[in-house]
N, C-alpha and C positions, 0 to 999 in steps of 0.2 A: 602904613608903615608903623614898627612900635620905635620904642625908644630907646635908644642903645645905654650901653651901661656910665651912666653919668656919674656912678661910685670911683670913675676912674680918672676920671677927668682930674688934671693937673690944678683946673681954677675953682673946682669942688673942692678937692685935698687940700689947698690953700688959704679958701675963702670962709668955709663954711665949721665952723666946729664939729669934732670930732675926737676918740680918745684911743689910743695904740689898741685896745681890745676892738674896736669898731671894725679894724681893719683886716682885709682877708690876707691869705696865705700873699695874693699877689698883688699885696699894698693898697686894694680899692675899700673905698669905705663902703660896708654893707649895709647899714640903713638906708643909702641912695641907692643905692642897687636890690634891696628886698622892695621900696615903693616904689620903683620903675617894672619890675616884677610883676608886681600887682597890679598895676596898671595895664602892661600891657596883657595882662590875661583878663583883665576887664573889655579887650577886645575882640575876645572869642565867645562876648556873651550876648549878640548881635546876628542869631542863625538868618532871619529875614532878611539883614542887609545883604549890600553888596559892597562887601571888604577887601580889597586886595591887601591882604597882610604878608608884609615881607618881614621874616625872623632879621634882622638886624644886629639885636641884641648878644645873640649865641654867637654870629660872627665877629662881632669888636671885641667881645669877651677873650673869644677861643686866641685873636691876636695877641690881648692881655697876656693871656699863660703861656704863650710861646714867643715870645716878644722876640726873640732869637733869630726864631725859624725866620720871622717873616723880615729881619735885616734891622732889627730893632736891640740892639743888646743892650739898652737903659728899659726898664721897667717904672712901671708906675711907684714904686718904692723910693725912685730917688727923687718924688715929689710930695712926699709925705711929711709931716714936721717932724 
């Protein structure tokens, strides 16, 4: 399993410094989410293994930008400093 977007996380946005240009359209800070990124494409460099990789990442993200749809109408923005 990779690892979902941790740029979004409420005790990221809180805990970790970061500066209003860090931040994406939907409040999550991009340098925790460009090295989660990377990381999890670090595990598609493993043909021999036997990986069950499940995308995670695109799914907590895709909640993120529609925070609405999915019964969410606070966004990651209202946890940002």
């Amino acid at each position: 399993m990779d690892v979902g977007p941790q740029g979004c996380l409420p005790l990221v946005l809180s805990q970790f410094p970061h500066s209003a240009a860090d931040l994406d359209e939907h409040g999550c800070a991009r340098p925790f989410n460009e090295a989660v990124v990377f990381y999890n494409r670090l595990l598609d460099q493993f043909p021999a293994a036997s990986i069950i990789y499940v995308d995670t990442y695109s799914v907590l993200y895709a909640m993120v930008q529609n925070a609405p749809r999915f019964g969410n109408p606070i966004t990651r923005k209202h946890f940002s400093p």
